[in-house]
Backbone atoms as SQL, in Angstrom:
CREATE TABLE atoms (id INTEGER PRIMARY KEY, chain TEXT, resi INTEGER, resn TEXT, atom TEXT, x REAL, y REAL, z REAL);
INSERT INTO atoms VALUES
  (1, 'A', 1, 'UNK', 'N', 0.844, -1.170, 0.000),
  (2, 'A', 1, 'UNK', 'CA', 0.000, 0.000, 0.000),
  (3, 'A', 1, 'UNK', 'C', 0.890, 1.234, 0.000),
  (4, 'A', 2, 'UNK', 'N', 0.603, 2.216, -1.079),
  (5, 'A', 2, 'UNK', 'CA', 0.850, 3.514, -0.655),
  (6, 'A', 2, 'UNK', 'C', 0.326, 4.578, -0.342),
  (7, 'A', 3, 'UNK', 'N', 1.193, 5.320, 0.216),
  (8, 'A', 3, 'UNK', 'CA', 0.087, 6.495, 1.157),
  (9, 'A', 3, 'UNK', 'C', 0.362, 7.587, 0.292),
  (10, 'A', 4, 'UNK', 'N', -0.494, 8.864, 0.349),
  (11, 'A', 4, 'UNK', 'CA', 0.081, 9.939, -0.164),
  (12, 'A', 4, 'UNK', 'C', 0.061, 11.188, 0.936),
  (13, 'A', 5, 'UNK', 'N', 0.594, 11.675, 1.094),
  (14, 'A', 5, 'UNK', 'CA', 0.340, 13.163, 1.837),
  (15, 'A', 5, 'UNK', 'C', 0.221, 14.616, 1.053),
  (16, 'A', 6, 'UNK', 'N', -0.780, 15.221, 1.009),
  (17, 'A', 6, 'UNK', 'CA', -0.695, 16.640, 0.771),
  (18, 'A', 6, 'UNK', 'C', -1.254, 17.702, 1.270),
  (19, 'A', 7, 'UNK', 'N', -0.345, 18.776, 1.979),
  (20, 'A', 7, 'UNK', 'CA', -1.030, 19.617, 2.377),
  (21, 'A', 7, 'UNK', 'C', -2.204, 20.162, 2.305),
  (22, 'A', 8, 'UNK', 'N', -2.986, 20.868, 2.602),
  (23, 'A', 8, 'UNK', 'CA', -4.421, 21.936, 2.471),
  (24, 'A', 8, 'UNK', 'C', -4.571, 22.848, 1.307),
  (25, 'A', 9, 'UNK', 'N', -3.071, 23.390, 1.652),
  (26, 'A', 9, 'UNK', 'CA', -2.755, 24.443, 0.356),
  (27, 'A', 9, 'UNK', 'C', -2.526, 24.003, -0.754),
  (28, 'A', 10, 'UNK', 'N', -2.410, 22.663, -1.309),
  (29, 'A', 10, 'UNK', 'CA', -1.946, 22.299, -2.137),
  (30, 'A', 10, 'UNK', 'C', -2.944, 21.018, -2.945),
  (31, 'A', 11, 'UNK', 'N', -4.118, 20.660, -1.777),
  (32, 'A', 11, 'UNK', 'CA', -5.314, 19.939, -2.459),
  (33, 'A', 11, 'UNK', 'C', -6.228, 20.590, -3.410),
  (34, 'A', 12, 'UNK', 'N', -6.616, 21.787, -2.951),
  (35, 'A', 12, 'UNK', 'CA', -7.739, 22.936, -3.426),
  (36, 'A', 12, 'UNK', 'C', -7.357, 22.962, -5.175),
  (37, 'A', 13, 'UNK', 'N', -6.066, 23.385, -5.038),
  (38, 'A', 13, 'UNK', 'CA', -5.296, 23.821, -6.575),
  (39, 'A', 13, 'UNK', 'C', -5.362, 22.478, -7.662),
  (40, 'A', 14, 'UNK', 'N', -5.583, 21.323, -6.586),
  (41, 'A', 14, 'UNK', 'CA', -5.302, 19.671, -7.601),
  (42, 'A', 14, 'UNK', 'C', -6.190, 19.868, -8.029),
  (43, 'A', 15, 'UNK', 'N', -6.901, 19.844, -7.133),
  (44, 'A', 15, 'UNK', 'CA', -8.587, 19.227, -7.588),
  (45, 'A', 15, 'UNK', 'C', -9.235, 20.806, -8.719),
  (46, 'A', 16, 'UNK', 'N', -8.720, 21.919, -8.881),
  (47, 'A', 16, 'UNK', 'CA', -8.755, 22.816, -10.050),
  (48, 'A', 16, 'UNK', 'C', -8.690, 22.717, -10.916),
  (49, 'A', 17, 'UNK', 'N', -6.783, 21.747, -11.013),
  (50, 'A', 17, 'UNK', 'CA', -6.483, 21.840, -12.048),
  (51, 'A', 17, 'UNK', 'C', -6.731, 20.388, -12.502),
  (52, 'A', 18, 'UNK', 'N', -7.581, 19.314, -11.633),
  (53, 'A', 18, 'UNK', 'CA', -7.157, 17.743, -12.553),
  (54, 'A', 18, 'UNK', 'C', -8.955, 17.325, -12.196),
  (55, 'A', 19, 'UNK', 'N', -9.778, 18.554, -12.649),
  (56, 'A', 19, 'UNK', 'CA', -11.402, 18.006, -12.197),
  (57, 'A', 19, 'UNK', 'C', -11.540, 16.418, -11.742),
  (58, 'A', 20, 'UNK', 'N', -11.066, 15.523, -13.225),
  (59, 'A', 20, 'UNK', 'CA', -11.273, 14.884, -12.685),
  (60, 'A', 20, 'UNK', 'C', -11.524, 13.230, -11.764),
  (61, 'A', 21, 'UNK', 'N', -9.922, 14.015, -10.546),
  (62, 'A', 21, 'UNK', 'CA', -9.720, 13.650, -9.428),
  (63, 'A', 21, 'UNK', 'C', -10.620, 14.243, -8.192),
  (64, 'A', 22, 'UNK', 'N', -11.260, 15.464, -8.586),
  (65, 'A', 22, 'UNK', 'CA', -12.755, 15.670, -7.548),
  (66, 'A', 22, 'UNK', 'C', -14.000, 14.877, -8.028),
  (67, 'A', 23, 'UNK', 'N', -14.135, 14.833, -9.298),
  (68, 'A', 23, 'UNK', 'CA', -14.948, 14.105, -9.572),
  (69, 'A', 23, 'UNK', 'C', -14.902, 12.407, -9.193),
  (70, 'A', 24, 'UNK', 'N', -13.785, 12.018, -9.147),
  (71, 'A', 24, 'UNK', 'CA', -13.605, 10.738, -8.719),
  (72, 'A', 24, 'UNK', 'C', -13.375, 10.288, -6.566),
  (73, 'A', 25, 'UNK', 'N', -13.308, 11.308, -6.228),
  (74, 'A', 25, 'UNK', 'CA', -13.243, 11.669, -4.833),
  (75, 'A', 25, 'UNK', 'C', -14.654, 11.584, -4.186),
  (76, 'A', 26, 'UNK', 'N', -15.667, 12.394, -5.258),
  (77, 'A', 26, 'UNK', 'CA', -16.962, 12.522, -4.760),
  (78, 'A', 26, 'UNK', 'C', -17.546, 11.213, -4.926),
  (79, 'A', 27, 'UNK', 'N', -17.599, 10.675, -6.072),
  (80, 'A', 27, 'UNK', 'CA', -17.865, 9.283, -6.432),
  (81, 'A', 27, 'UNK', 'C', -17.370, 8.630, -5.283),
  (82, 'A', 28, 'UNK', 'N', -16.838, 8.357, -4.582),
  (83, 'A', 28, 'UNK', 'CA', -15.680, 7.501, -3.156),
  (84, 'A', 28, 'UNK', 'C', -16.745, 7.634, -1.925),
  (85, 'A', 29, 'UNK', 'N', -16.718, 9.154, -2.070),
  (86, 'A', 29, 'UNK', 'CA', -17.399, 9.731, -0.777),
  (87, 'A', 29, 'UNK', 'C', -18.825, 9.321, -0.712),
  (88, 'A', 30, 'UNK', 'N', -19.323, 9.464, -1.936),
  (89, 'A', 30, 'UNK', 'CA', -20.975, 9.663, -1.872),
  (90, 'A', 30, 'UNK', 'C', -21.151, 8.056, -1.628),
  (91, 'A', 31, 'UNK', 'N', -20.299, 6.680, -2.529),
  (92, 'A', 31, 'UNK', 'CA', -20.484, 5.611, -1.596),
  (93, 'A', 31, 'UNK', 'C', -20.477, 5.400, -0.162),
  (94, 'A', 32, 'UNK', 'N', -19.236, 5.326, -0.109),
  (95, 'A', 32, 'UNK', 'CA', -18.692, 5.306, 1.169),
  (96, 'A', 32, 'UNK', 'C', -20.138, 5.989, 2.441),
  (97, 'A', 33, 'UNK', 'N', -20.741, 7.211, 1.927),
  (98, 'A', 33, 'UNK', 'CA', -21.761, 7.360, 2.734),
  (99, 'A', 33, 'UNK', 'C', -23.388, 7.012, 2.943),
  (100, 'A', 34, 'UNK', 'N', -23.655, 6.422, 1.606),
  (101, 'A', 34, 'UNK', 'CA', -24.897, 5.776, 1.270),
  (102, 'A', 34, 'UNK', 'C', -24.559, 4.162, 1.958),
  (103, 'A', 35, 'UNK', 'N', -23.464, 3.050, 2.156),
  (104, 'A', 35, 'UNK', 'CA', -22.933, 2.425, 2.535),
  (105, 'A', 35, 'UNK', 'C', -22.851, 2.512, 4.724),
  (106, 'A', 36, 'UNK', 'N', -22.490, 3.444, 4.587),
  (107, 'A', 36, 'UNK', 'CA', -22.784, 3.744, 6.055),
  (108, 'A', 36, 'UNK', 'C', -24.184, 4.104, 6.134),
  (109, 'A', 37, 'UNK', 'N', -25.186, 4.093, 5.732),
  (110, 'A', 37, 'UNK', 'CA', -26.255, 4.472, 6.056),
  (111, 'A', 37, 'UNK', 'C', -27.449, 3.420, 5.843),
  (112, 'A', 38, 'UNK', 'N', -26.411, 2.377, 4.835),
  (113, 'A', 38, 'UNK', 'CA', -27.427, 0.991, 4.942),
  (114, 'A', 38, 'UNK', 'C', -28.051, 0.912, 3.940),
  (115, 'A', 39, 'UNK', 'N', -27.786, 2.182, 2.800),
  (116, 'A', 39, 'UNK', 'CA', -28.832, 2.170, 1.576),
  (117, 'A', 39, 'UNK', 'C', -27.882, 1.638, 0.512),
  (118, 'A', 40, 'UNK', 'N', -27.754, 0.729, 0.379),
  (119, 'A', 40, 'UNK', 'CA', -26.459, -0.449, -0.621),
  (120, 'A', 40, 'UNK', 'C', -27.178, -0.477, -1.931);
């Protein structure tokens, strides 16, 4: 496994300039929370 680290200052500008890696983040998230909520 690898990890990545990136600062605060330096996520905002990714996700600007590479859409889409927010777009693929939200996709993660919005499982990840429909999943915790039992709606599979």
């Amino acid at each position: 496994m690898t990890i990545y680290w990136l600062p605060g200052w330096e996520f905002k500008p990714l996700l600007v300039a590479h859409p889409e890696v927010c777009y693929r983040l939200l996709e993660q998230l919005s499982r990840r929370v429909r999943r915790a909520e039992g709606a599979d």
